[in-house]
C-alpha positions in Angstrom: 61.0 -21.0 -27.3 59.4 -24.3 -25.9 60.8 -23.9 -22.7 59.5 -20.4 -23.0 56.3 -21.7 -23.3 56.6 -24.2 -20.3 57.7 -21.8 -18.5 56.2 -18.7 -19.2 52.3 -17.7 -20.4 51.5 -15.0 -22.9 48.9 -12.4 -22.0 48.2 -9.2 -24.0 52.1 -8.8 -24.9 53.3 -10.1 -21.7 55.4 -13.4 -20.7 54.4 -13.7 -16.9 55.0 -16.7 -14.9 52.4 -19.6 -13.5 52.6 -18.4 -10.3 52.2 -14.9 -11.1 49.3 -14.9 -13.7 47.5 -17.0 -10.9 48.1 -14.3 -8.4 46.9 -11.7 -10.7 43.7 -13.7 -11.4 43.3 -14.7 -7.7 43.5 -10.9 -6.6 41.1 -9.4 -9.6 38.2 -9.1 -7.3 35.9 -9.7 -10.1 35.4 -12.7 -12.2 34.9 -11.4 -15.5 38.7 -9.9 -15.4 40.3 -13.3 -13.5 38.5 -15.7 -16.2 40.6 -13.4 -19.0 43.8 -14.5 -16.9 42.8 -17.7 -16.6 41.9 -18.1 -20.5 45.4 -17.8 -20.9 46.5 -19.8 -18.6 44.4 -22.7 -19.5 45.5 -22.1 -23.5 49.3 -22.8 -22.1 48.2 -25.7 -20.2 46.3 -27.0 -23.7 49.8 -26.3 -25.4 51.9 -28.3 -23.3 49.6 -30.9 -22.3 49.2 -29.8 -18.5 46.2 -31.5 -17.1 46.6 -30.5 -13.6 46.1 -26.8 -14.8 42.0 -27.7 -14.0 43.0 -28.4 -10.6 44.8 -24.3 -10.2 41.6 -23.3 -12.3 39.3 -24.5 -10.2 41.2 -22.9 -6.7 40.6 -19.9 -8.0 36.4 -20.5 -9.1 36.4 -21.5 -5.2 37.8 -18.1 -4.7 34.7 -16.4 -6.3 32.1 -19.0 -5.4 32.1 -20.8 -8.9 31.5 -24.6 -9.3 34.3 -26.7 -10.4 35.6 -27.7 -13.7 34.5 -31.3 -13.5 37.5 -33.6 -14.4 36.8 -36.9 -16.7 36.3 -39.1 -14.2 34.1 -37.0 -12.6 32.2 -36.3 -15.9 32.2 -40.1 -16.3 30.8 -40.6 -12.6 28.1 -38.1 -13.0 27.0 -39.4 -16.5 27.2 -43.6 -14.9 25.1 -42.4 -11.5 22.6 -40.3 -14.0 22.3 -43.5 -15.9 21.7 -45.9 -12.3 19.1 -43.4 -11.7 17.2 -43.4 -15.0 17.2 -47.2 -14.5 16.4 -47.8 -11.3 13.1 -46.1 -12.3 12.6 -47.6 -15.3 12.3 -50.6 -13.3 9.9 -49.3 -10.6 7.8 -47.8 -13.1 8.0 -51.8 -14.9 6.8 -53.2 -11.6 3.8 -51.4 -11.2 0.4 -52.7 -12.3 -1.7 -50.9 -14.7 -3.8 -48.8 -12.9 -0.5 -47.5 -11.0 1.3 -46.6 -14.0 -1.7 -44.6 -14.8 -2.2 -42.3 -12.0 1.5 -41.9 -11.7 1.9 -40.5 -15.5 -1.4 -38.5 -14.4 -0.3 -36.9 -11.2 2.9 -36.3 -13.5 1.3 -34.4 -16.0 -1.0 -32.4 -13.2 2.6 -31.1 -11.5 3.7 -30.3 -15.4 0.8 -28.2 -16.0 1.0 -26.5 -12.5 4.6 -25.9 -12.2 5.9 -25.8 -16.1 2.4 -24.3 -18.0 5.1 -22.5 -20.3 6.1 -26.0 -21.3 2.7 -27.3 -22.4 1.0 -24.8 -25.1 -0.3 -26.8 -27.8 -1.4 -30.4 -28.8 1.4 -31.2 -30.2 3.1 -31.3 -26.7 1.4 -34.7 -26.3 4.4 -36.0 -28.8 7.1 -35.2 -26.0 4.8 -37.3 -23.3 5.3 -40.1 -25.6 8.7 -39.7 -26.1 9.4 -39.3 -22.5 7.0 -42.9 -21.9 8.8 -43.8 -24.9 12.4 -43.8 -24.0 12.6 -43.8 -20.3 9.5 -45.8 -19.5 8.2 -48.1 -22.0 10.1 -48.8 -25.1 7.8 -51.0 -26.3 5.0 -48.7 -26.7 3.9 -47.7 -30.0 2.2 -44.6 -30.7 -1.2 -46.1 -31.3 -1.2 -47.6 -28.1 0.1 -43.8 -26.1 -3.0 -42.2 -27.7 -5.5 -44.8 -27.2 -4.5 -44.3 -23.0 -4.0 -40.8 -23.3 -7.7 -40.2 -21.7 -6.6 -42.5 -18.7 -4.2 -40.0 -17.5 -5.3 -37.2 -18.3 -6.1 -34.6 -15.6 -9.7 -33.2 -14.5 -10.0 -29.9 -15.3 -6.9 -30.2 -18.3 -7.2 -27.3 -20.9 -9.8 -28.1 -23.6 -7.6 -26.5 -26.2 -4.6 -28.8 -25.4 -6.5 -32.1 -25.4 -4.9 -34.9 -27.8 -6.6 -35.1 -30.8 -6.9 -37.9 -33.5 -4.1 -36.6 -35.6 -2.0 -35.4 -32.7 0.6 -38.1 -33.2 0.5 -38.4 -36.2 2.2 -35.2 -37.4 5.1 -36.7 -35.2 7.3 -36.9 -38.3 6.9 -33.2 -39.6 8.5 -32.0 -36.4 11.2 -34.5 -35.6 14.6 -34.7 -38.7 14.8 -37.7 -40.5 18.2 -38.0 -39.0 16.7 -38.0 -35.6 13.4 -40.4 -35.8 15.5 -43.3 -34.9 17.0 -41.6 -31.8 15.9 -41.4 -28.1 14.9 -38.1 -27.4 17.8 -37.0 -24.7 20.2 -38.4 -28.2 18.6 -36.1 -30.7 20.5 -33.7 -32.4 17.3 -31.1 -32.3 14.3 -31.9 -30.1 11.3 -29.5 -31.1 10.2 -30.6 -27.3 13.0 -31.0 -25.5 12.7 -28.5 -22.6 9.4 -30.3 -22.0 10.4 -33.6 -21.9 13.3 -33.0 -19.5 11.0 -31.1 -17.2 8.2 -34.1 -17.5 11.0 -36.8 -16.7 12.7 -35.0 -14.2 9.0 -35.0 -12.5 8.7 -38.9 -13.1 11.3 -39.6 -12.2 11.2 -37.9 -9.0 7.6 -39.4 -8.4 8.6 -42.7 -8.7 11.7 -42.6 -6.4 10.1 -41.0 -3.5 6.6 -41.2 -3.3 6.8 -45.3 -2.7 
């Protein structure tokens, strides 16, 4: 029976060979009937250990215009170039002066509120800025100091109704899990904010690589 399974794949009462189930899934003509074939496939290759299955897999995705399975080195690549990135503009950001930073976080937050309103609908938003200055900008910030320069980058013409207020940040605790007030945001098990805070770094970020 082990060769049997080397050899052979099981699919809905069927043994069919490698090459055959990848035909089968290659000639579907629609994905949602090859990924069943290839469910199967990949479940032998888990069995018996075969990593080069991803490689098969991922011929056929090509076939029907599907990214690739990234393989672990890949994953590993992406994550180490994602991390490259997140520093190098850390370190722009560190090199600015003052008045800089200032109108870069502002011209952030006017390019939030234009392009991501749905993000931003209530005070307590203000508590994923600060995370995002927080952990990718300034780790030395406290809270205290975020509010007290809140109104140094804060657009004309921003909402009344979303304007920090003097307990704003303080309620930080009764939306983040004890579990999670130690983490950086991107590490927290359950961010209450964290669409916003990936679309307001991703907007930093991108500010501070390309408009120098």
């Amino acid at each position: 029976m082990e060769n049997l399974h080397k050899e052979y794949i099981y699919l809905d009462g069927m043994w069919l060979k490698e090459e055959q189930l990848l035909k089968m899934a290659s000639n579907a003509g629609s994905w949602n009937v090859a990924e069943h074939y290839l469910c199967a496939y990949l479940t032998n290759a888990v069995i018996n250990g075969n990593t080069e299955a991803i490689k098969r897999v991922n011929e056929i995705r090509e076939l029907y215009q599907l990214d690739a399975i990234p393989f672990t080195n890949e994953i590993e690549g992406y994550v180490n170039k994602k991390d490259k990135v997140a520093d190098l503009a850390r370190k722009k950001y560190s090199e600015k002066p003052e008045k800089e930073k200032m109108e870069l976080l502002m011209a952030s937050l006017e390019q939030l509120l234009e392009f991501h309103r749905n993000l931003f609908t209530s005070r307590n938003h203000w508590n994923g800025i600060y995370l995002v200055v927080r952990d990718r900008l300034d780790n030395s910030i406290k809270k205290s100091d975020f509010a007290s320069r809140v109104y140094r980058i804060t657009p004309a013409g921003w909402p009344e109704d979303l304007t920090i207020g003097e307990s704003t940040l303080s309620n930080f605790s009764h939306y983040i899990k004890y579990c999670d007030r130690d983490k950086a945001y991107y590490n927290m098990n359950k961010n209450p904010w964290e669409s916003l805070c990936n679309a307001f770094w991703d907007i930093v970020k991108t500010n501070l690589l390309t408009n120098d």
